[in-house]
C-alpha positions as CSV (number, residue, x, y, z in Angstrom):
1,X,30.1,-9.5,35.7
2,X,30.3,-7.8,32.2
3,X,31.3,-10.9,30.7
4,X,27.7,-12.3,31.6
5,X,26.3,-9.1,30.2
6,X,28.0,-9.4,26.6
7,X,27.0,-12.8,26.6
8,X,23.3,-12.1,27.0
9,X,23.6,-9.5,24.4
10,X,25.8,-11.7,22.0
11,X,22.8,-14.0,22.4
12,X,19.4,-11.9,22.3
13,X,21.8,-10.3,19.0
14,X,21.7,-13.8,17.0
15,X,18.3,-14.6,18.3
16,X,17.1,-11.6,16.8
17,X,19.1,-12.8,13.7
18,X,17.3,-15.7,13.4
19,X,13.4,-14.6,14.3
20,X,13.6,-11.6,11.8
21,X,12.3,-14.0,8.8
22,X,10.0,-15.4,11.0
23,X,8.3,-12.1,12.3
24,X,9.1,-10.2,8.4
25,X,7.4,-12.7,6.8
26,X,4.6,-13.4,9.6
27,X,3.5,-10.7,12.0
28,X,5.8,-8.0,9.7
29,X,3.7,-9.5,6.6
30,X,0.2,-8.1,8.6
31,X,1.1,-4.8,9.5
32,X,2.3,-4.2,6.3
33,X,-0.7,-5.2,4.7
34,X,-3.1,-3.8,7.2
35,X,-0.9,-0.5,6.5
36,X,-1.7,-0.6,2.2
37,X,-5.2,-1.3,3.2
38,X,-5.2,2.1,4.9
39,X,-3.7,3.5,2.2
40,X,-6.7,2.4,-0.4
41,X,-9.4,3.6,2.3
42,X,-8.0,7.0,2.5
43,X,-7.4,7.3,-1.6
44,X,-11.0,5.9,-1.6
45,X,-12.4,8.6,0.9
46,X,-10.4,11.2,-0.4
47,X,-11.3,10.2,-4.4
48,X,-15.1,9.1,-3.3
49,X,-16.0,7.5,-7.2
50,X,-18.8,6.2,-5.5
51,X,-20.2,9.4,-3.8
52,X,-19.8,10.9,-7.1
53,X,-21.9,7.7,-8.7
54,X,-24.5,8.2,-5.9
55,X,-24.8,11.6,-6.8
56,X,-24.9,11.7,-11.1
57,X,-28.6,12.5,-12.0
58,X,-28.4,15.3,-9.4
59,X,-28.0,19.0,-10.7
60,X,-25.3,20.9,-10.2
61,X,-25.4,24.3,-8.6
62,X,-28.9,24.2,-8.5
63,X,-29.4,24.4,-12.6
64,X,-33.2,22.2,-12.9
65,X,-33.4,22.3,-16.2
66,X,-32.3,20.2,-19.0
67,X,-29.4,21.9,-20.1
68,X,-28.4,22.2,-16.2
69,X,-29.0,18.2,-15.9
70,X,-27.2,17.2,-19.0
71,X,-24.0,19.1,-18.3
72,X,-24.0,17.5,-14.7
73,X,-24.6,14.5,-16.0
74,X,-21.8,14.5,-18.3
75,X,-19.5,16.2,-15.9
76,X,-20.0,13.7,-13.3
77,X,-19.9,10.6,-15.2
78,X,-16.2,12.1,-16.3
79,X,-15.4,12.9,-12.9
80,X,-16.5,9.1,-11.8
81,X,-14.2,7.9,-14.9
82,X,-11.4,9.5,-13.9
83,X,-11.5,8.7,-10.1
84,X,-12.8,5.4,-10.5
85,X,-9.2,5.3,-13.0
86,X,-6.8,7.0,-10.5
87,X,-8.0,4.8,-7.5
88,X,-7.4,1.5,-9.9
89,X,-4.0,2.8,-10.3
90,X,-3.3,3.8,-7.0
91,X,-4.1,0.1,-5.6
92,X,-2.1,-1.5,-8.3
93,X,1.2,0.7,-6.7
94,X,0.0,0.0,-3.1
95,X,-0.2,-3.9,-4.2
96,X,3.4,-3.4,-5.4
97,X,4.7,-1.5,-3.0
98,X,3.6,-4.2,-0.7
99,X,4.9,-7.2,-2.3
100,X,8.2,-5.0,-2.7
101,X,8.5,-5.1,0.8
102,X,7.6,-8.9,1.3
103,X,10.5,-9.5,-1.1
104,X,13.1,-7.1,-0.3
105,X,14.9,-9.5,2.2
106,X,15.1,-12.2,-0.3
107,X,16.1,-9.4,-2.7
108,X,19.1,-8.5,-0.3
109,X,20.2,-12.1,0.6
110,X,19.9,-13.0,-3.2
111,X,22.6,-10.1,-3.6
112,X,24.3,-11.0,-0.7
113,X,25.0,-14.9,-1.5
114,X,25.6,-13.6,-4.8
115,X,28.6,-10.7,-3.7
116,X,30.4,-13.6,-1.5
117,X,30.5,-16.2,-4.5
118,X,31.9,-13.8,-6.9
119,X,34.9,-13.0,-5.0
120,X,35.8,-17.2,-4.9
């Protein structure tokens, strides 16, 4: 009886071996994409340029006059520079991060294949 069971697990073992590309580079692929997209939603809700775009010719505190509206002019448009900046930055690591993580099995066969032919 427990020969039967180590050969079912012997088996589902290489067949997981062998369908790990396949669901890394597929179904793997996906999730980890749909996973850096909500990564740039949150930065983007929590950095909101564009609420701060939507919201540049409006006074701050309350100040109506001119000195009031230039200040919050100025203040905002820096505030939109600067976020609009970070969030640039932050998708370029998320895009890296990704591809990082589409790679890192070729990265770790690569170094595998390389290991075994140094010791012939």
């Amino acid at each position: 009886m427990w020969i039967l069971v180590v050969q079912r697990i012997t088996l589902e073992f290489i067949l997981d071996i062998i369908y790990f590309p396949v669901w890394w580079f597929t179904a793997g692929a996906r999730h980890a994409l749909l996973f850096c997209v909500g990564l740039v939603k949150e930065a983007n809700s929590m950095m909101a340029p564009g609420l701060w775009l939507k919201n540049i010719f409006v006074p701050m505190f309350g100040q109506w006059d001119l000195q009031g509206r230039i200040v919050s002019f100025f203040m905002r448009l820096g505030n939109v520079i600067v976020r609009s900046i970070g969030l640039f930055l932050w998708i370029i690591v998320v895009i890296f991060i990704f591809f990082v993580w589409v790679l890192f099995p070729t990265f770790v066969l690569y170094m595998l294949v390389t290991s075994f032919l140094s010791f012939t």
